[in-house]
N, C-alpha and C positions, 0 to 999 in steps of 0.2 A: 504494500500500500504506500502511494506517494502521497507527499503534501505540499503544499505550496510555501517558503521561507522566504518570499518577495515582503520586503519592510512595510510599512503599512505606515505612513506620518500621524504621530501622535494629534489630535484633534486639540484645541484651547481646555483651560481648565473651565468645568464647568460648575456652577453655583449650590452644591450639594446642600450647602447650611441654610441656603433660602428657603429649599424643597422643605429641607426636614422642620423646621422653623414653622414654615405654613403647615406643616399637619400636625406636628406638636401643637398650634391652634386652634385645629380644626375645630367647628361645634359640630358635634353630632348630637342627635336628636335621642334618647332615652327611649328606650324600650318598654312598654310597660303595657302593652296591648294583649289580648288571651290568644291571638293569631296572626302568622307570619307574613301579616302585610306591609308588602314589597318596600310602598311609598314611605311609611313611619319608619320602616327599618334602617332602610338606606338615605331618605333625607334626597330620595331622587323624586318630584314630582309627579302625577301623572302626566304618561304623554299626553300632547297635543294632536291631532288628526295625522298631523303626519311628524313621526316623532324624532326624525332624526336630525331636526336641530337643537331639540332637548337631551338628545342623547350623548351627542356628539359634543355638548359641554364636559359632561361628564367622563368624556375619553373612549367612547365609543361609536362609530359610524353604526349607524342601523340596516342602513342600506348596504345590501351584501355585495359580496365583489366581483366582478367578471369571470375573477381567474386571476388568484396571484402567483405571481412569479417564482417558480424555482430558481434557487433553492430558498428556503422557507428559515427566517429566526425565531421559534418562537417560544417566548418563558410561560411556564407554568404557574400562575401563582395564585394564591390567596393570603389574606390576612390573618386568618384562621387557622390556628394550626386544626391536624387529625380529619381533614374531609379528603382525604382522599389523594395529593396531589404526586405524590411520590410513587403511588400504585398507579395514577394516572399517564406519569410521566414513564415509566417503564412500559408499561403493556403500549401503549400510543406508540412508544417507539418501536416496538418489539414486532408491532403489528404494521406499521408502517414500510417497515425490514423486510418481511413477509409479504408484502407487495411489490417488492423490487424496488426499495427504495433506501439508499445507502443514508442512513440515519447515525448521528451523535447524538447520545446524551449528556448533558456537562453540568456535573453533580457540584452544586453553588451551595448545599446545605451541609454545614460542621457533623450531623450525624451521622452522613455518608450512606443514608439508607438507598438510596439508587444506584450506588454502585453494589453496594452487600447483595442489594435485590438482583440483580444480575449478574451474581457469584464472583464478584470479587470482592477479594481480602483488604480493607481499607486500611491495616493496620502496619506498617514497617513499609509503603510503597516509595520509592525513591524518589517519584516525581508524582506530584496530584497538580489539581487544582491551587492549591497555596502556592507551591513553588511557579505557577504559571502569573497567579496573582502577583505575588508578593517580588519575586524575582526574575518575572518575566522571562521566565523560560518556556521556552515555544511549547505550542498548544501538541503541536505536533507529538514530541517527545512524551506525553502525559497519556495520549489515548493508549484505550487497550483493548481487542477484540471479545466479542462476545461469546456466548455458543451459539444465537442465532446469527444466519449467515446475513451482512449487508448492515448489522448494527454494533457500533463500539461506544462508548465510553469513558467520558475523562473522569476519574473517580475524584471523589474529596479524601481527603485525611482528618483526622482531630484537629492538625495543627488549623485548619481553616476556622476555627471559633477566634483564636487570636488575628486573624485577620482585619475583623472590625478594628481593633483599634490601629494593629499596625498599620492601616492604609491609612488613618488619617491625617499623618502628615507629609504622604506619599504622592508624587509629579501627576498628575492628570487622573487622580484615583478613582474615579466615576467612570472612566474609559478602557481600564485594562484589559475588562475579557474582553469588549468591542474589539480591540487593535489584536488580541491572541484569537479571536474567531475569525477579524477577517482573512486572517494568512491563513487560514483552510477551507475557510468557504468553499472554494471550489471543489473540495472534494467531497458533499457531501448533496444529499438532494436537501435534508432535512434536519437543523440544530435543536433539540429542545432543554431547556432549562431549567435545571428543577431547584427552585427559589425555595430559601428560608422562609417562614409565618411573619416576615418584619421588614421594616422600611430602613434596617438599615446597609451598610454598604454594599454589601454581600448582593441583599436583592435591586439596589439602585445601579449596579457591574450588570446585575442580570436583566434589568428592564431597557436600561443605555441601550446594549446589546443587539436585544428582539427589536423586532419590528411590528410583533403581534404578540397580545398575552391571551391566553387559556388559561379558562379561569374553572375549574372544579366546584362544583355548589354540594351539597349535600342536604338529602332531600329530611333535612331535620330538623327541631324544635329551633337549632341555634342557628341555621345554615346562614341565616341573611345578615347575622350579626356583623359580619367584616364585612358584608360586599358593599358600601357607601362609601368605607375608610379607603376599599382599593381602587375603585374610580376616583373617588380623589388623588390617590396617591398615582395612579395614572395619571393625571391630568399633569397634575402638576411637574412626572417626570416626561412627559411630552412638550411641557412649553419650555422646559427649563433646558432639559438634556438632549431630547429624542423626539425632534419633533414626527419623525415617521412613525412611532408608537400608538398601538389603537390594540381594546380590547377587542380581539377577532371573533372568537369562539368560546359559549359556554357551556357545559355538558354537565348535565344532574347525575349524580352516583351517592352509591350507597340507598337506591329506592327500596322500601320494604311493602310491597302490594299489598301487606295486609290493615297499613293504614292509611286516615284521612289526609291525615298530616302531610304524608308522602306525597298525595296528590295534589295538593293545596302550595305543596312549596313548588313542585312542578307548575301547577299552571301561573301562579303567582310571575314565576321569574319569564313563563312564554309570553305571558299577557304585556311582561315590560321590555323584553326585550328580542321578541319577536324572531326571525330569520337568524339570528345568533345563536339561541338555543337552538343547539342539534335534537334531531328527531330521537336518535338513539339515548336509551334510558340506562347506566349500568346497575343490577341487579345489586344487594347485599350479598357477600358471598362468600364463604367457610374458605373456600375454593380459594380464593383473590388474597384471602387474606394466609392462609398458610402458604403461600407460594414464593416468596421471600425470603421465610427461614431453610428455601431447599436453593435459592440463589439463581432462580427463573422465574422466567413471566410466562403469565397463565397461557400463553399459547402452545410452550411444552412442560407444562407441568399438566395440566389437567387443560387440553385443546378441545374437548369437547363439553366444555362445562360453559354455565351461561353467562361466567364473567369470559369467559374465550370470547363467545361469539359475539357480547355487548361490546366489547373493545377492537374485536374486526370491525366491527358497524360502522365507530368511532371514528377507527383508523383511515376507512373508507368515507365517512362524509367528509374528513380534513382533507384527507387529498383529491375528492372531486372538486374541492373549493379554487386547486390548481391548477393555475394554465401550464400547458408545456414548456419544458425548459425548452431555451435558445441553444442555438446549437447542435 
């Protein structure tokens, strides 16, 4: 496997303390309702007839897209910790891989569960994610192949918790995975990002970065509790850092059919956000969830179970959303 070590020009520094400054501000609106409506939750209004100039404040286009462009950036994130995003972030990829499509995953979270999840050892590695951050050593050097064919992985280590602070006296610290993923872009159809539950450096490297966030909801009592804090925090790293930044896709998981609830947070989030919620719904699932401690994603660990097939579904609405690469 080659990769590209063509230099990539560090970008200006950009205004990190203003971002975080404005969401240490933020007002969010208190919760205190017996139902998971969207609007009190998140502090998003109801739309307008046509909503995507109400959405689109908030850091999402509504209006779905032609056909974007391979190859694809895109972070995984929520506010929240535990909905899902790291189970999302694996099987997405795994499944993506599994279409013929030569996939990174780039594990940005200090517990290294995306990399474990896809059987590697995060513990004694010579080069992670930190030494890519911190010491800007090529991205390249870091990935390591998977057992599904067409998907690899830049793992994290422990040392990536000291990160947050070490970066913050550090040249352009809001840019470094941007500048460490552009010199491999080309080698990949598909980057996905799998962000910390926090706004800080960690997932501000990983938002710079994408160009699109995937945002995991989970279809529960608490799911909508971050999703206002994360559009804001979109927003605000789109005007500041990235301005090509836009929540692309959101996808409900964790559904349990045998409640109201479950269906209520689903249609809650279709009702607001329309053509971005994917159709596909991923199941609760014994399956999903032990398939991790064996260091695969559910498509060879248990490929015919119903988190397998919820996550082809997945894999397959994201990549019909792409145009053909060039070339």
């Amino acid at each position: 496997m080659s990769f590209s070590d063509e230099a990539v020009p560090a970008p200006a520094d950009a205004p990190l303390d203003d971002v975080r400054d404005a969401v240490a501000t933020a007002d969010l609106p208190p919760f205190d309702g017996e139902t998971p409506n969207l609007a009190e939750r998140t502090g998003v209004a109801e739309p307008p007839a046509d909503p995507a100039p109400m959405i689109v404040e908030q850091g999402i286009d509504a209006r779905p897209s032609a056909g974007r462009p391979l190859p694809r950036i895109i972070a995984i994130a929520n506010q929240k910790g535990g909905v899902g995003k790291t189970t999302t972030t694996i099987n997405v990829g795994a499944c993506l891989a599994e279409l013929g499509q030569r996939t990174l995953i780039v594990d940005l979270d200090p517990q290294g569960n995306a990399s474990t999840g896809l059987g590697i050892e995060n513990r004694g590695l010579e080069t992670s994610m930190y030494h890519v951050l911190m010491h800007e050593v090529p991205l390249e050097n870091c990935i390591e192949p998977t057992d599904v064919k067409g998907l690899f992985v830049a793992p994290a280590s422990l040392d990536l918790a000291g990160a947050e602070i070490e970066l913050v006296p550090a040249f352009s610290r809001e840019t470094r995975l941007k500048r460490a993923i552009d010199a491999v872009i080309d080698d990949f159809d598909y980057v996905l990002i799998d962000c910390p539950p926090s706004l800080g450096l960690l997932t501000v490297n990983g938002l710079s970065a994408a160009k699109e966030v995937l945002v995991p909801i989970q279809c529960e009592y608490y799911a909508l509790e971050g999703l206002g804090q994360l559009l804001r925090n979109v927003d605000l790293v789109r005007r500041n850092l990235n301005p090509e930044l836009e929540v692309s896709t959101i996808v409900c998981v964790m559904y349990d059919a045998r409640t109201k609830l479950a269906d209520q947070v689903v249609s809650e989030v279709r009702d607001h956000f329309g053509e971005k919620v994917l159709r596909t719904i991923v199941p609760r699932s014994v399956r999903l969830s032990e398939a991790p401690s064996f260091g695969q994603p559910i498509i060879t660990f248990d490929p015919r179970s119903r988190g397998a097939y919820a996550y082809r579904d997945v894999a397959k609405e994201v990549h019909d959303d792409s145009a053909q690469r060039a070339g």
